[in-house]
N, C-alpha and C positions, 0 to 999 in steps of 0.2 A: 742390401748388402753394403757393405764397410766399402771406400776405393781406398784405402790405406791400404798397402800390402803387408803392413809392418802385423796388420791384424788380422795375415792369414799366414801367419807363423815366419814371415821373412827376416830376419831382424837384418834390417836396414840403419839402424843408429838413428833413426830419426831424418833419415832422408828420404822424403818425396820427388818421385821422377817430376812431379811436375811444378816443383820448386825453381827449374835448372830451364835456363832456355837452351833446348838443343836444336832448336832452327839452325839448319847450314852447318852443323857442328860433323856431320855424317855419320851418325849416329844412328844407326837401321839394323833392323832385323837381320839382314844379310852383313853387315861389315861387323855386329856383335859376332855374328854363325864365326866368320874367319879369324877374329881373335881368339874366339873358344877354341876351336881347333887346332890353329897351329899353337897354341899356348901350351895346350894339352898333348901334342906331338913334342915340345920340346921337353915338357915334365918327365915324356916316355922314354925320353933320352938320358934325362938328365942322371948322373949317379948317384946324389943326395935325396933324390925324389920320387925318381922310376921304384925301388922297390916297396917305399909304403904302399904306392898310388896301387902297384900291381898286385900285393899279396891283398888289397881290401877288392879290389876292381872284377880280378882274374879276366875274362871273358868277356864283362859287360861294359865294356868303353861303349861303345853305340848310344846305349842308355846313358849312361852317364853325360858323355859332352850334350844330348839332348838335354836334360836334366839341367846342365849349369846353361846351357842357352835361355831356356826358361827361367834359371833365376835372373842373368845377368838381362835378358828383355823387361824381366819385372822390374827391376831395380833403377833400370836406366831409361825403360822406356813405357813403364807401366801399364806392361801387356798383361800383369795379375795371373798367368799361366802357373809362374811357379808356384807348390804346396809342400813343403818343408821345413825343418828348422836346420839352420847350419850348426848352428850352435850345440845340438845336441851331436852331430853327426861327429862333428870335431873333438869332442870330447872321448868318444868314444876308440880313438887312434891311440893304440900302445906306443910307449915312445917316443912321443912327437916332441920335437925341441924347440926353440927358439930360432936355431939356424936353420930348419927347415922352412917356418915361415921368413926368415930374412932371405931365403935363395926363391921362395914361392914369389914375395914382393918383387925381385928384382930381375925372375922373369918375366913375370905377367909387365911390367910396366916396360920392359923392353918388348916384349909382343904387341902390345897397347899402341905404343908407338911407331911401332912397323906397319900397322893397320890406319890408325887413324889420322888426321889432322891432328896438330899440336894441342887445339881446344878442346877436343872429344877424348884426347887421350888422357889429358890432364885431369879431365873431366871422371874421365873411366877408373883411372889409378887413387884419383882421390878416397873415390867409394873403396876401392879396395882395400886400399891403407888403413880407414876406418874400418871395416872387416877385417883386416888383421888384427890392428890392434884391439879388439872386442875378441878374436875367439884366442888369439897368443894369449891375451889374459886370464883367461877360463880356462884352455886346456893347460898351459906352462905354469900359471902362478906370477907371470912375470911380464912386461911391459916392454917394448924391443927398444933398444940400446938407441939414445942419439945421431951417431952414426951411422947408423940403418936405414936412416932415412934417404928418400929418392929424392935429387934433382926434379921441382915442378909437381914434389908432392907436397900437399898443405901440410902445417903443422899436423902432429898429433892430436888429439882431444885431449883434455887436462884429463888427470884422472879423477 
């Protein structure tokens, strides 16, 4: 079997967890668990967020933050648990904007950094930024605005 996760439907951009040294970074199964979740609790809150998440969700949050645990272990820490494509999942979202992904970025990297050390969070937000930019492009049409960008997040990818 493949250890790439990219080739069991992840689409990671071309990031291997074990590209990244996360020695001492604290980067673990349990400090991912509390980013997902309070991330996920603030989404639930949130007014530009809370009703996509909930009219697709209804009932199965449990599954769900399980779910993005397993992507986000794969991706970060190359537990290969997760089996999914995001890609298609995101496509599949009526009316999803551009602003929704620039409020998703700029909570999750303010969660990220509530949870982790400076390097793990930098670390964590970067992956995500590349995941945004990859699915805003496929589902919007569109590339998120300059401006958008986070404090401590790498550049964009070129397109």
């Amino acid at each position: 079997m493949d250890e790439h996760p990219e080739s069991q439907g992840v689409d990671t951009q071309g990031i291997d967890p074990r590209d990244s040294d996360l020695a001492g970074m604290q980067l673990t199964e349990e400090s991912v668990r509390a980013v997902v979740e309070d991330f996920y609790g603030r989404v639930r809150a949130d007014p530009d967020l809370a009703p996509m998440f909930e009219s697709r969700l209804g009932d199965r949050w449990s599954a769900h933050l399980d779910r993005m645990c397993d992507f986000w272990t794969t991706v970060l820490l190359g537990t290969r648990r997760y089996r999914g494509n995001p890609m298609a999942s995101h496509m599949t979202i009526p009316d999803i904007a551009p602003s929704h992904f620039t409020r998703w970025m700029n909570l999750f990297a303010r969660t990220a950094r509530a949870h982790l050390s400076e390097p793990a969070a930098a670390d964590m937000i970067e992956r995500a930024e590349r995941m945004r930019w990859a699915l805003q492009r496929a589902a919007c049409g569109t590339d998120p605005a300059p401006d958008t960008h986070l404090p401590l997040a790498t550049p964009a990818p070129p397109p």
